[in-house]
C-alpha positions as CSV (number, residue, x, y, z in Angstrom):
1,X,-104.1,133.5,265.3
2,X,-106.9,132.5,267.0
3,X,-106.2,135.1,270.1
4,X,-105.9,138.1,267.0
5,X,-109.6,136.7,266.0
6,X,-111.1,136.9,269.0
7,X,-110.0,140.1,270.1
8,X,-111.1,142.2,267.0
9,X,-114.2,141.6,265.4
10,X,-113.0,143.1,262.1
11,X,-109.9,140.2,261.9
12,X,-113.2,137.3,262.2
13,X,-115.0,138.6,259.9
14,X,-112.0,139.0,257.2
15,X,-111.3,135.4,258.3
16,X,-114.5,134.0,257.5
17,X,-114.7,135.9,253.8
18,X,-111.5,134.7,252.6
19,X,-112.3,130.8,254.0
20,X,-115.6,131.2,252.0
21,X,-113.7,132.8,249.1
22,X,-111.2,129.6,249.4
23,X,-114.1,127.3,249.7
24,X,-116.1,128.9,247.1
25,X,-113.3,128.4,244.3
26,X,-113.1,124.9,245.3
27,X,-116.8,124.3,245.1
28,X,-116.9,125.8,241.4
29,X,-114.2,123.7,240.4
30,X,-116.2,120.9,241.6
31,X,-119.2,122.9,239.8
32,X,-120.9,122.6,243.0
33,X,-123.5,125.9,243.9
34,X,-122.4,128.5,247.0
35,X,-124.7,127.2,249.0
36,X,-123.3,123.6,249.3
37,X,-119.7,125.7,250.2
38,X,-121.1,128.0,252.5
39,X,-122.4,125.3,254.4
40,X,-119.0,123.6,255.0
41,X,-117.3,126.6,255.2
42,X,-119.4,127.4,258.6
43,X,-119.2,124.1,259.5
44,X,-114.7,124.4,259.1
45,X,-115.1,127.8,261.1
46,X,-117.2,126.1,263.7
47,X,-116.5,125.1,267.1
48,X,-115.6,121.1,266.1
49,X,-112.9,123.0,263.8
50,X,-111.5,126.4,263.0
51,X,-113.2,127.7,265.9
52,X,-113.1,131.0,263.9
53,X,-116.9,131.8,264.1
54,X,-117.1,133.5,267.8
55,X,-119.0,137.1,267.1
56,X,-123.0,134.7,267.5
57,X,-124.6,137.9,267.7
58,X,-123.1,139.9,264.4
59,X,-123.4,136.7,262.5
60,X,-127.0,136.1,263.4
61,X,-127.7,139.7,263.0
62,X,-126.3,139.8,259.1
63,X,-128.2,136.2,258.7
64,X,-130.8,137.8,259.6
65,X,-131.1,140.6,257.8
66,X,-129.9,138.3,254.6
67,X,-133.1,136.2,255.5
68,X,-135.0,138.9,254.8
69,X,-133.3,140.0,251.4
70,X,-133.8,136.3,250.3
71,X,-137.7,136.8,251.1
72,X,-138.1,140.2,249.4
73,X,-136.4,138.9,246.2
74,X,-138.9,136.2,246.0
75,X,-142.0,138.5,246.7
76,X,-140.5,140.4,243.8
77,X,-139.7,137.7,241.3
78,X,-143.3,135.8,242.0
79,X,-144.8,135.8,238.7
80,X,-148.6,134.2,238.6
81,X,-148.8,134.7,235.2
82,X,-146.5,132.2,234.2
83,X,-148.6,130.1,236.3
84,X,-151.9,130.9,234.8
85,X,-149.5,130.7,231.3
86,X,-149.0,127.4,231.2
87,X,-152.4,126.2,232.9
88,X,-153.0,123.0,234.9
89,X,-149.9,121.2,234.7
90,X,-147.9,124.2,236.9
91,X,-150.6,123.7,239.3
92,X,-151.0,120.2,239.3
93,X,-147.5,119.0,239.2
94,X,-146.5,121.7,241.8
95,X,-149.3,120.5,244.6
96,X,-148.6,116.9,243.7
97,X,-145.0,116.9,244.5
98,X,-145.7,118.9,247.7
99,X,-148.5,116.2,249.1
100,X,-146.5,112.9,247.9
101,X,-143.4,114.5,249.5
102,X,-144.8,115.6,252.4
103,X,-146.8,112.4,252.9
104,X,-144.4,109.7,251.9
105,X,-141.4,111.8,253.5
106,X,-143.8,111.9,257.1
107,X,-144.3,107.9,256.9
108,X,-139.7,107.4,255.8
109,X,-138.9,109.6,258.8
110,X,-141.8,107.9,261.0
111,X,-140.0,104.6,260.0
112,X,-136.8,106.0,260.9
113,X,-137.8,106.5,264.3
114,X,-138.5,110.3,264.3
115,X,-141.1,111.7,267.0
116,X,-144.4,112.8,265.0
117,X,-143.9,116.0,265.3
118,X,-140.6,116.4,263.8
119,X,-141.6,113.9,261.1
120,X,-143.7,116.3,259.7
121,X,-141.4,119.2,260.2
122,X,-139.0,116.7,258.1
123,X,-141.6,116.0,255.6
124,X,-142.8,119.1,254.8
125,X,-138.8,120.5,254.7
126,X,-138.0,117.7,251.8
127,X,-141.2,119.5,249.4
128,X,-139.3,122.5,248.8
129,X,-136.8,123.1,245.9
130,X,-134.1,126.0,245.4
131,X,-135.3,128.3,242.9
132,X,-132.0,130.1,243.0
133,X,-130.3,126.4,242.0
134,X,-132.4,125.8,239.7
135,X,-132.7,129.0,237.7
136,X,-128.7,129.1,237.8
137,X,-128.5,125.7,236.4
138,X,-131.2,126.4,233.6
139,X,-129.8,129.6,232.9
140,X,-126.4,128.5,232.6
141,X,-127.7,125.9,230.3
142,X,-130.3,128.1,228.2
143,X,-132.8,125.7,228.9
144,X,-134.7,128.7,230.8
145,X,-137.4,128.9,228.1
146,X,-137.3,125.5,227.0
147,X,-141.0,124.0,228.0
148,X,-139.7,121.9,230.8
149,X,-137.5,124.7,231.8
150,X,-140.7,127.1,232.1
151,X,-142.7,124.2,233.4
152,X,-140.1,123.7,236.4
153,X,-140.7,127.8,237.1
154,X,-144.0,127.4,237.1
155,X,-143.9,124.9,240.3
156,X,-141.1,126.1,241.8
157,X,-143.3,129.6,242.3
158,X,-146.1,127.0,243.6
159,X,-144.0,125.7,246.2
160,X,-143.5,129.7,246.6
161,X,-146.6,130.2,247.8
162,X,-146.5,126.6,250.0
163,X,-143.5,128.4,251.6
164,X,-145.6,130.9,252.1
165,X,-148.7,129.6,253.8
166,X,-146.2,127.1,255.8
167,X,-144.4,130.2,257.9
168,X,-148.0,132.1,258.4
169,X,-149.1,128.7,260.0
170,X,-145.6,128.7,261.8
171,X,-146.0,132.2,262.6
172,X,-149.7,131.4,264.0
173,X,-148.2,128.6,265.6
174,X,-145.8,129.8,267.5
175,X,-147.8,132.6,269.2
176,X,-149.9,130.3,270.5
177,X,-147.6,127.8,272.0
178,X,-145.9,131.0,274.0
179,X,-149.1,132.2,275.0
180,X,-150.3,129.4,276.2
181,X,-153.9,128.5,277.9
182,X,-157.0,130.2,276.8
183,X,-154.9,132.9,275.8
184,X,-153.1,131.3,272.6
185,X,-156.4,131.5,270.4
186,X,-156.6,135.4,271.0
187,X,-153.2,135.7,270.3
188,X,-153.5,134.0,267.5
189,X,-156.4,135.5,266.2
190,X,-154.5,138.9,267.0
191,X,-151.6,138.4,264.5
192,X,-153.8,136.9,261.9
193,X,-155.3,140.3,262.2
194,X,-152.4,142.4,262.4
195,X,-151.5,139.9,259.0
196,X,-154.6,141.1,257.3
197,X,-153.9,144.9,258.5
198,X,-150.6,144.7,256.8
199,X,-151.9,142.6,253.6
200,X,-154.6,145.6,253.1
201,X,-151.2,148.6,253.4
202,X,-149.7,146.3,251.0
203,X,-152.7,146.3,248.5
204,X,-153.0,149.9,249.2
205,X,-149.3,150.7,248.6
206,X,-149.0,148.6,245.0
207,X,-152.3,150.4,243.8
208,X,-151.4,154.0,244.8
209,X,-147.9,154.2,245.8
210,X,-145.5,151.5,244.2
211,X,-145.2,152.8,240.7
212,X,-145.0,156.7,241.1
213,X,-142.6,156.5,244.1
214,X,-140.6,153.7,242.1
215,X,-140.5,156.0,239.0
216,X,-139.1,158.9,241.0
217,X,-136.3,156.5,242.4
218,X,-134.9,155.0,239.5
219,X,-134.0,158.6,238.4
220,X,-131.0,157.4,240.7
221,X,-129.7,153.9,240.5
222,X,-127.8,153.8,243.8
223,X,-131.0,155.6,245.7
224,X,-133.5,153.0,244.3
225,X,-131.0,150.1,245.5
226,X,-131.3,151.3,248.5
227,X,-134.4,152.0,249.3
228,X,-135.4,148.4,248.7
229,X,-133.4,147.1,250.8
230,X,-134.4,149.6,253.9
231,X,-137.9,148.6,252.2
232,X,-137.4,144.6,253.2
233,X,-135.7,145.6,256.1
234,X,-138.7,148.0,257.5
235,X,-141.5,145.2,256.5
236,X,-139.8,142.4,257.8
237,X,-139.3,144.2,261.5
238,X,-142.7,145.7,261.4
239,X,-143.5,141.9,260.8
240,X,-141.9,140.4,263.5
241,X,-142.7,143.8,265.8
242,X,-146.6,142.6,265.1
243,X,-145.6,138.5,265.6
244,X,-146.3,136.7,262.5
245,X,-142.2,137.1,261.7
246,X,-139.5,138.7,259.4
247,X,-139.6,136.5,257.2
248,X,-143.4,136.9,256.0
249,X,-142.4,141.3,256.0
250,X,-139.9,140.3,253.8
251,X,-141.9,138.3,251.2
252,X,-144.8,141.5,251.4
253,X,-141.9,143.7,251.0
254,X,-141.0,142.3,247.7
255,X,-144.7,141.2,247.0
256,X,-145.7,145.3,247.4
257,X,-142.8,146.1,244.4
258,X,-143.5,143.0,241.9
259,X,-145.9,145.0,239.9
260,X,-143.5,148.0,239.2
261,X,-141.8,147.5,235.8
262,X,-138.5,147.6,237.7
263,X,-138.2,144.8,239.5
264,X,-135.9,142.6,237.0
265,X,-133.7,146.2,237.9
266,X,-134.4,145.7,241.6
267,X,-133.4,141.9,241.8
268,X,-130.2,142.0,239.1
269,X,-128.8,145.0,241.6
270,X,-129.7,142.6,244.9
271,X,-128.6,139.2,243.9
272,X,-125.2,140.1,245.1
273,X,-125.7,141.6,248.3
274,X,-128.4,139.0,248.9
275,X,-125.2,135.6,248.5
276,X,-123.1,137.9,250.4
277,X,-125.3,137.6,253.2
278,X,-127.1,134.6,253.0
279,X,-123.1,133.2,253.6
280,X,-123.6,134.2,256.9
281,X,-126.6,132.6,257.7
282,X,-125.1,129.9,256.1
283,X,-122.2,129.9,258.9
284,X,-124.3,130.7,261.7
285,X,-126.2,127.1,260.6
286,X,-122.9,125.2,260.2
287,X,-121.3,126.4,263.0
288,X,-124.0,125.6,265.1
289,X,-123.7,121.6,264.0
290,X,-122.4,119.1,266.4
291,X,-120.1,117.2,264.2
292,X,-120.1,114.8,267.1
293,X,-124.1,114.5,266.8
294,X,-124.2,114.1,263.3
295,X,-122.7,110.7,262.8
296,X,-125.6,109.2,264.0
297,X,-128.0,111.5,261.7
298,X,-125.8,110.1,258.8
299,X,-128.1,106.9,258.3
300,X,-131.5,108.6,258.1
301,X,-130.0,111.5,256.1
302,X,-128.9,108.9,253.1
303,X,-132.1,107.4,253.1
304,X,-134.2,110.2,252.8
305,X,-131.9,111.8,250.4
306,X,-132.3,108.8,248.4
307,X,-136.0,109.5,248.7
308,X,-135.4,113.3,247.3
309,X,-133.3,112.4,244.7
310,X,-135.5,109.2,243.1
311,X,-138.8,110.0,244.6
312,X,-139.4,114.1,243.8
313,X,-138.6,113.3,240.1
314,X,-140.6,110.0,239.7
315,X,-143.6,111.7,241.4
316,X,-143.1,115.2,238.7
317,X,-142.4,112.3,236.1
318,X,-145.9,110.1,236.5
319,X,-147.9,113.7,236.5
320,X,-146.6,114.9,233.8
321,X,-146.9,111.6,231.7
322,X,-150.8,111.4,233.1
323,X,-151.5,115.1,231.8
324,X,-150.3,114.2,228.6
325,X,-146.3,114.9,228.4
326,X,-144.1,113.3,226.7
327,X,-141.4,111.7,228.7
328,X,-138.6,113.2,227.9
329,X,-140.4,116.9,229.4
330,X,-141.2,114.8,232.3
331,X,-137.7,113.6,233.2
332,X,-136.0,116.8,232.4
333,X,-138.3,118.9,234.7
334,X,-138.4,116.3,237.1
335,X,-134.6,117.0,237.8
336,X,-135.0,120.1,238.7
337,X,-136.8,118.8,242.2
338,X,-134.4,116.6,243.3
339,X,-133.1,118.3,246.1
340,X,-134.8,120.5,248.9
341,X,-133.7,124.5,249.4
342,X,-132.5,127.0,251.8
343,X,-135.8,127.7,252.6
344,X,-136.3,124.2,254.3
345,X,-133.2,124.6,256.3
346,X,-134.9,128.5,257.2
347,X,-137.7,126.4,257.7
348,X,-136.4,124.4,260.2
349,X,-134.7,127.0,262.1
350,X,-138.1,128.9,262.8
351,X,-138.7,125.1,263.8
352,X,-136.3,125.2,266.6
353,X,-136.8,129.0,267.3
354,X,-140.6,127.8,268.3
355,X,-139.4,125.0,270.3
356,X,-141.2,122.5,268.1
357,X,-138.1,120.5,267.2
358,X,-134.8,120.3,268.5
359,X,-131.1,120.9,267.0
360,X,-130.6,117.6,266.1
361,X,-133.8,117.3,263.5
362,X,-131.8,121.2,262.0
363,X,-128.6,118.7,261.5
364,X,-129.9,116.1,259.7
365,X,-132.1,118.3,257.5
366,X,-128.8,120.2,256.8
367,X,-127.1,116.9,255.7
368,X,-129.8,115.8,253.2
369,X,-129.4,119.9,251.4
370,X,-125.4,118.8,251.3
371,X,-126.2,115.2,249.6
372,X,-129.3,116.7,247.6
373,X,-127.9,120.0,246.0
374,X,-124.9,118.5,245.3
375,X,-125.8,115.5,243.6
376,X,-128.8,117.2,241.8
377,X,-126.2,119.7,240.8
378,X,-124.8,117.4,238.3
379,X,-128.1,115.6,237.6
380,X,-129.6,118.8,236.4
381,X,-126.1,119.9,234.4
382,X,-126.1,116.1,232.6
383,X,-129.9,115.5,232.6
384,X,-129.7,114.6,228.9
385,X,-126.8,111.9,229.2
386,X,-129.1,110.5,231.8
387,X,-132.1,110.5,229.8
388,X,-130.2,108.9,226.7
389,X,-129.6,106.1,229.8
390,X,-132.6,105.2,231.4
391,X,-135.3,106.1,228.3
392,X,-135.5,102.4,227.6
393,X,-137.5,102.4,231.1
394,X,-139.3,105.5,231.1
395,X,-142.3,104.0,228.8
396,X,-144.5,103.5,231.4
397,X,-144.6,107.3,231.6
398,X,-145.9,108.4,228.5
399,X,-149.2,108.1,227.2
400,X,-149.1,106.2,223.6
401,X,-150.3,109.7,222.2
402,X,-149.0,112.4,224.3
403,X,-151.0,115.7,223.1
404,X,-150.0,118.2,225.7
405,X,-147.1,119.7,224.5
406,X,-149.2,119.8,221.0
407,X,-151.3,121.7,223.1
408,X,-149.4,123.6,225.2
409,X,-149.5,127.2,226.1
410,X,-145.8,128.0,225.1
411,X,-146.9,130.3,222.0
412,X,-149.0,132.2,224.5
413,X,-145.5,133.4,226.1
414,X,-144.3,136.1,224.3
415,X,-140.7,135.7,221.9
416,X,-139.3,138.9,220.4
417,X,-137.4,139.1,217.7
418,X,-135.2,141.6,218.2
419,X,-134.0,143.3,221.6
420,X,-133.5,147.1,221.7
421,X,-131.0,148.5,223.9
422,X,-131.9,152.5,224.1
423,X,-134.7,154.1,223.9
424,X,-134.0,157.9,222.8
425,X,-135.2,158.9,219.2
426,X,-132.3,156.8,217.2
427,X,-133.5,153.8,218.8
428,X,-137.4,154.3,219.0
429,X,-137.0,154.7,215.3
430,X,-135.1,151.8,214.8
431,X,-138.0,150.0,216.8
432,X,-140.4,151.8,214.9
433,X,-139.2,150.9,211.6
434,X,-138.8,147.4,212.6
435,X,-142.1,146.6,214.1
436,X,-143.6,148.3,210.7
437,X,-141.5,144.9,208.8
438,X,-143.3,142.7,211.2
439,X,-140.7,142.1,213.5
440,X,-141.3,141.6,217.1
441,X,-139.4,144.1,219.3
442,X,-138.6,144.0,222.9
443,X,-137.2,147.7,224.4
444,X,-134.6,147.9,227.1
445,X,-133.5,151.0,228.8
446,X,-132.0,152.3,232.0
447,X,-134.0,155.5,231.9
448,X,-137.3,155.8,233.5
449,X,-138.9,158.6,231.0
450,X,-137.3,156.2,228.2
451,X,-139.6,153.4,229.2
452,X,-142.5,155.4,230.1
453,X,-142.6,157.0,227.1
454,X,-141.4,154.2,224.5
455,X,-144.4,152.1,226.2
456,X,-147.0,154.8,225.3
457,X,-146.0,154.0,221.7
458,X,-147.0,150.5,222.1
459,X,-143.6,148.8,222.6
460,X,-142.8,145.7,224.8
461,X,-140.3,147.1,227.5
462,X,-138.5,146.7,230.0
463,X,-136.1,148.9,233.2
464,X,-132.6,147.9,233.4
465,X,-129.0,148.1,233.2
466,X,-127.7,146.7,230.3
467,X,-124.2,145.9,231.7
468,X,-125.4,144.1,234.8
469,X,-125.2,140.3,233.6
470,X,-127.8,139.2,236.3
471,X,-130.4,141.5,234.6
472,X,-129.3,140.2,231.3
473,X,-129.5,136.8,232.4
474,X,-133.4,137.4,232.9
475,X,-133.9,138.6,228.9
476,X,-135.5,136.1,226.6
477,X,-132.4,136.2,224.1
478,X,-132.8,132.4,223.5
479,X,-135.2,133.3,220.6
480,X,-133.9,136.6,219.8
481,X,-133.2,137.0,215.8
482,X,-131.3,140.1,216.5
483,X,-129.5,142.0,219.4
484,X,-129.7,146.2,218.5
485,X,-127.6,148.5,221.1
486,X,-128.9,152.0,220.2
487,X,-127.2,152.8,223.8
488,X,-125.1,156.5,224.3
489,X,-121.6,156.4,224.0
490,X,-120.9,158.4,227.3
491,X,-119.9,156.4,230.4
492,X,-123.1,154.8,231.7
493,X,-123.5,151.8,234.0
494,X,-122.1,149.7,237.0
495,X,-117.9,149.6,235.7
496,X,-118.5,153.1,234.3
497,X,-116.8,151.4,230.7
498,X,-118.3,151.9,227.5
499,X,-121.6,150.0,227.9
500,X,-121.6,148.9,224.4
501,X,-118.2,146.5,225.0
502,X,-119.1,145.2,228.3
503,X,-122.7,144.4,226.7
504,X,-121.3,143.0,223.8
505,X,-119.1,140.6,226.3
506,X,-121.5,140.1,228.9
507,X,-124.3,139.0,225.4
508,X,-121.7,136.7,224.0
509,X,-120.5,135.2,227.6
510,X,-124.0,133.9,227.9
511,X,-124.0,132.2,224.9
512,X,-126.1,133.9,222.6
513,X,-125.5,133.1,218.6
514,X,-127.9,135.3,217.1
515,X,-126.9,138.8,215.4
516,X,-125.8,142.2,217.1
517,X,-125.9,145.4,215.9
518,X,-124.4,148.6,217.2
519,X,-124.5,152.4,216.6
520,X,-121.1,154.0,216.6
521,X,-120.2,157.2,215.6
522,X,-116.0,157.0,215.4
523,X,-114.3,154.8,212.9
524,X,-111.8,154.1,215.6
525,X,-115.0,152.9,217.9
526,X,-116.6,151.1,215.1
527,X,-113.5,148.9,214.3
528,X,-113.2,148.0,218.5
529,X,-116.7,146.9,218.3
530,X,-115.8,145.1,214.9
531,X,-113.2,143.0,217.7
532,X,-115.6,142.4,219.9
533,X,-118.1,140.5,217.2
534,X,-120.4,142.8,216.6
535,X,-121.9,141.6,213.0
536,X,-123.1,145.2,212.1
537,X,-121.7,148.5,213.4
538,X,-124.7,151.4,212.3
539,X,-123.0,155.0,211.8
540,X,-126.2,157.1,211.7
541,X,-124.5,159.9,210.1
542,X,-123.1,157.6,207.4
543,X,-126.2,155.8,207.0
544,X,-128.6,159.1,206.8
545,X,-126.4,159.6,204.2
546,X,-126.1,156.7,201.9
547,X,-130.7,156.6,202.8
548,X,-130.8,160.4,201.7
549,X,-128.4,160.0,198.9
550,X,-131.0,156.5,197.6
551,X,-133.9,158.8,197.8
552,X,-132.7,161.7,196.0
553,X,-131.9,159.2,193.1
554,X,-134.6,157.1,193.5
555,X,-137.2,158.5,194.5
556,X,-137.9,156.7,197.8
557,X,-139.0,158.4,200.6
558,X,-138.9,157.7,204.3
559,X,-141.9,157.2,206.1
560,X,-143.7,160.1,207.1
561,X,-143.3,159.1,211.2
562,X,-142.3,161.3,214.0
563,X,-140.1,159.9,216.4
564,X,-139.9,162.1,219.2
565,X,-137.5,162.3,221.9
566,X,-138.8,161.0,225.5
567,X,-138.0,164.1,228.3
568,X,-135.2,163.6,229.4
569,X,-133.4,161.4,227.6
570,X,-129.8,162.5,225.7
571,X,-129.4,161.6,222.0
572,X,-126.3,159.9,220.9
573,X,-123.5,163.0,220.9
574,X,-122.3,164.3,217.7
């Protein structure tokens, strides 16, 4: 077996997806995330095991690139106005977790015995938290919009930009230590330059190019997916062609496209490709662990998981109380920090890539995201069982009259009370005819005239594809009165089924109990959307009937309102 492997590339490779796939059911039946089984899945295919994971330079070039996809979906999904949203306590809690961390973790790993240098490689890898995680977990809980669910986005995308200025100063960093001598400070100064250079295309891109070129894409799905990812993938090897990394090319990539109104489009269609190779980055770190080594990092990695775990939360929790939140906010988004991310393990790596630290300092960094993630997995998915238990000693954490959740931004976010699905003239009417009644309406199509157009009418919308559950996973439905799918009937979307069903599945798999309505024009179609709980099934021929039959007999007349159809875009067929 192992002979087969190591003569054909292809047979390693199909041995490492199914071990991950094996691994990966495991892990979700221990409702662990991937990341905790992709982990141990390169650490089984790794020398001190399997010995399956031979190919170093294929698996470091898909890491890699998966590195870079990581990057580019947080450049995209870095949203500052949720920061400015919510006001201080985003800031504040976010830049308070990051110093105590960074502090108290540099004086635990000092104590441990750790050279300076890596101490504060250690400490400053323990501040950061896993977004994905987190979101997952929330999600998956429809806590997402709670206010200590929006409260934890808001300092995760802090920590965002900490990651951020922490691999420029790596990046700076490490062209001066190669250069060496007098000539580190001009190399230095050189990429910082060459940083600015490519901040100013960036600038220039989003204000002239992004949206138009965007647009023009999204005519084709496939075409638009792929020019993002060629997109990261040109940034990030300009940026490390120039010296201040992949990584940062990455993060301007996605930074240069987070103002298009297609980026929720963008992420939902990259998600996938983005786990499918982050696993082998995921490998290429296990695989490189001495299992031998690691007993002795065992010790140190307890205690300063015990540090993550208690410390991260108690830190988010005191903040929070001292700003004016009550303490059961504080304890439910201090959970969500109690463990540290892939990007402190990517961290680290650059780390070793500069020199600065060696393998062993990767190792037990790698063993505190194992103890962290997965014991923060279930602290996050039980966090109210565990507040019910320690509330009796959470007092000291609350001010006697908390007022800033009685004043808290969370009415400035916008809720909709009904989300549209389709945008030609049957569903801008229905919009239309809504918002008149004082209803709240948020648009959705797939079509890029659709939403230009429905947009000039003064309508909340948004680009996607309503059967791809990661871009529904993104809609605020939590406060949604209604669902309305005004979609076409002809095969649209990802499975090519009728996007109707596989909406009205993919909406009730995520757990939403408010109403749905759908346009059908078949009996036969409306009594299968009857079976898949749709509460109201609109026939518009049948109803323009029944409303002009009322106002021939009544006297009632329709509003005198032109809906016209956007360019482009089909009306449901006859």
């Amino acid at each position: 077996m192992t002979a087969a492997i190591e003569g054909y590339i292809f047979y390693e490779i199909a041995a490492l997806l199914v071990l991950a796939a094996g691994v990966g059911f495991l892990g979700l039946i221990l409702r662990q995330p991937l990341i905790v089984s992709f982990i141990a899945v390169g650490i089984l295919a790794g020398p001190s095991l399997l010995d399956v994971a031979r190919s170093d330079e294929e698996i470091d070039l898909l890491a890699e690139l998966g590195i870079a996809v990581l990057l580019f979906l947080v450049g995209l999904k870095l949203d500052f106005n949720l920061v400015r949203t919510l006001g201080p306590v985003a800031l504040v809690t976010g830049l308070g977790q990051v110093i105590f961390t960074t502090v108290f973790g540099f004086m635990i790993a000092l104590a441990l015995g750790l050279d300076a240098l890596t101490a504060i490689y250690v400490a400053i890898a323990l501040t950061f938290s896993s977004t994905i995680i987190i979101v997952k977990l929330l999600s998956d809980k429809r806590e997402i919009d709670a206010l200590h669910g929006r409260i934890a986005l808001g300092f995760l995308i802090v920590q965002d930009v900490v990651v951020v200025v922490a691999m420029i100063a790596l990046s700076a960093i490490g062209v001066g230590g190669a250069a060496g001598g007098d000539g580190a400070l001009v190399d230095v100064l050189r990429v910082l330059g060459y940083g600015l250079a490519m901040l100013a295309f960036v600038v220039v891109f989003i204000r002239y190019v992004a949206n138009p070129l965007v647009e023009r894409l999204s005519r084709a799905p496939e075409l638009l997916v792929s020019f993002a990812i060629g997109w990261a993938a040109l940034l990030a090897a300009v940026g490390h062609y120039l010296g201040f990394g992949k990584e940062l090319g990455g993060l301007l990539a996605g930074v240069s496209l987070a103002s298009t109104p297609f980026r929720e489009a963008i992420a939902a269609r990259l998600s996938s490709l983005r786990d499918f190779l982050l696993l082998f980055f995921f490998i290429a770190l296990g695989a490189s662990l001495d299992l031998s080594v690691l007993g002795a990092s065992v010790g140190p990695a307890l205690v300063l998981s015990l540090f993550v775990l208690v410390g991260n939360p108690l830190i988010v929790l005191a903040i929070m109380g001292a700003m004016g939140y009550r303490k059961r906010t504080g304890f439910l988004a201090g959970l969500t920090v109690a463990q540290i991310s892939e990007f402190s393990l990517i961290f680290m790596a650059m780390g070793v890539t500069i020199g600065h630290v060696a393998d062993e300092a990767l190792g037990l960094v790698t063993l505190v995201g194992l103890v962290t993630i997965a014991a923060s997995t279930y602290m996050i998915t039980y966090s109210h069982q565990l507040y019910r238990v320690f509330e009796p000693l959470l007092g000291v954490f609350e001010r006697r009259h908390p007022h800033a959740e009685d004043e808290d931004g969370s009415d400035a976010v916008r809720h909709h009370d009904v989300v549209l699905f389709g945008l030609g003239r049957y569903g801008l009417g229905i919009a239309s005819a809504l918002q008149d009644s004082g209803k709240r309406i948020l648009g959705v199509d797939f079509s890029p005239q659709a939403v230009r157009h429905a947009r000039a009418q003064g309508f909340d919308v948004v680009f996607g594809d309503a059967t791809d559950p990661e871009f529904l996973a993104h809609l605020p439905l939590q406060k949604a009165e209604w669902l309305v799918m005004a979609v076409p009937e002809h095969d649209t979307g990802l499975t090519h089924d009728d996007p109707r069903h596989a909406l009205l599945r993919a909406v009730r798999d995520s757990g939403f109990d408010g109403k749905i309505a759908v346009a059908a024009h078949r009996d036969a179609t409306a009594e299968a959307l009857r079976a898949d709980r749709a509460d109201l099934v609109l026939m518009p021929y049948r109803d323009a009937a029944f409303a002009a039959a009322r106002m021939i007999t009544s006297g009632v007349r329709a509003p005198d309102k032109a809906v016209e159809d956007p360019e482009g875009q089909k009306e449901l067929p006859a």
